[in-house]
N, C-alpha and C positions, 0 to 999 in steps of 0.2 A: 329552896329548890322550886322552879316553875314547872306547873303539868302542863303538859301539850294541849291544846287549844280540843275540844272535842270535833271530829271530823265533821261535816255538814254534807249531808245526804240529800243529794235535789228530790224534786217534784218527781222527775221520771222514774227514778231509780223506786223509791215509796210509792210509787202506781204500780211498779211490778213485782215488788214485794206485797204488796195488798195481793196479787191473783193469788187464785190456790194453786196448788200443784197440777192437779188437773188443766185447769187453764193453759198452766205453762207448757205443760204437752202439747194439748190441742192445739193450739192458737200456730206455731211454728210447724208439726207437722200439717197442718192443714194449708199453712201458706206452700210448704214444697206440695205439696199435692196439687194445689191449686195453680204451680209453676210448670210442673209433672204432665197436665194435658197436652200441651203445645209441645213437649220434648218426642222424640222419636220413640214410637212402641212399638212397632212392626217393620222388619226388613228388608228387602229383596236385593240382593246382589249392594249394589252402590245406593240406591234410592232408601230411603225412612220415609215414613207418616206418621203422625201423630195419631193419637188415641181420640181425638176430636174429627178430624179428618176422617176417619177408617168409623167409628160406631157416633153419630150425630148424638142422638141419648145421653152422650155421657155429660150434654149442655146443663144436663138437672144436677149432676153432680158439680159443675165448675156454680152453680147459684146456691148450692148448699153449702162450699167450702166459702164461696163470697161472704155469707151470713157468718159460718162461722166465723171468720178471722174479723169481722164488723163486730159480732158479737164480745169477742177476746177485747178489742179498742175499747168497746163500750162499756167494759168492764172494768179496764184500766183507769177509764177517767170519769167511772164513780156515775154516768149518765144515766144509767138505768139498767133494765134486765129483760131478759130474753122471754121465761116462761112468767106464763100471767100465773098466778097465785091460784092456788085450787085446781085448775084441771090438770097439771100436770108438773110434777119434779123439772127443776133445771136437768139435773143428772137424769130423768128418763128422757127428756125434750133431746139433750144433747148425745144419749148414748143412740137415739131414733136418727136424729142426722146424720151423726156417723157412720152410723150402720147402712143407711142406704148409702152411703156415699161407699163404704167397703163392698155392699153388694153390688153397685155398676160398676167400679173398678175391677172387681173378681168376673164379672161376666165378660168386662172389655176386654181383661187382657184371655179370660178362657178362648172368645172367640174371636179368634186371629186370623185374617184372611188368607184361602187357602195358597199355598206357594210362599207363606212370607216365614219369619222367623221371630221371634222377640228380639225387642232391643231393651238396652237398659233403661228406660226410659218407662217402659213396664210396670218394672220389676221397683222400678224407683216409688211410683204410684201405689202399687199394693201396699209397698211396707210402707208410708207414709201415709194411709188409707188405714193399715192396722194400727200404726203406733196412732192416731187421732181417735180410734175408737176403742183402745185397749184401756181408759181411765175410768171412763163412763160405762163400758157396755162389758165388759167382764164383772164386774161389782153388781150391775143388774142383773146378768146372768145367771150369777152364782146366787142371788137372795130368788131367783123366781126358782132357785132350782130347789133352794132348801125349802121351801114349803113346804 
């Protein structure tokens, strides 16, 4: 009786099995966050804006999500790493970027100009904003808290 051949798993597939789990979070919602700018987050009548259009600032946020999702590639294909050695944890380095990146998104969408409405586009950013910083930045939370 013959065994079936064993399956052959490419290069790509074993780059994204090498990420950790965290990775796999981040990397994806950071890319919709980083999609999330340009989409509509504010109202009026017929008319949208986007969240880049309406608060300029949030330009620090679309160069944070760029590194990250560069970061996630660069991790995929084994090139190198993000935090230098010694000053600081990958997982503080990354739970710090996401976190600013969750706080101009929580400021953008707080402050909505007066007459407009939210749109989903928002609302898409926040949680796309929390789930990139919930791997890294809740687990640092929670050890600065149990000291």
């Amino acid at each position: 009786m013959s065994r079936p051949a064993p399956k052959r798993v490419g290069k790509a597939r074993q780059r994204v099995d090498a990420l950790s789990h965290k990775d796999r979070v981040v990397g994806p919602a950071t890319l919709v966050l980083l999609v999330s700018f340009w989409l509509p987050w504010y109202s009026l009548g017929p008319f949208s804006v986007s969240g880049l259009s309406v608060h300029g600032w949030l330009f620090i946020a679309v160069v944070d999500s760029i590194v990250l999702v560069l970061y996630v590639l660069i991790t995929a294909f084994g090139v190198g790493d993000l935090a230098v050695p010694g000053r600081m944890s990958k997982d503080q380095l990354l739970a710090l970027i996401t976190g600013v990146n969750l706080a101009l998104v929580t400021l953008g969408v707080v402050l909505k100009p007066v007459g407009f409405s939210w749109s989903w586009g928002a609302g898409l950013a926040l949680v796309a904003a929390i789930a990139a910083f919930a791997p890294f930045g809740i687990p640092l939370l929670a050890a600065r808290r149990g000291r």
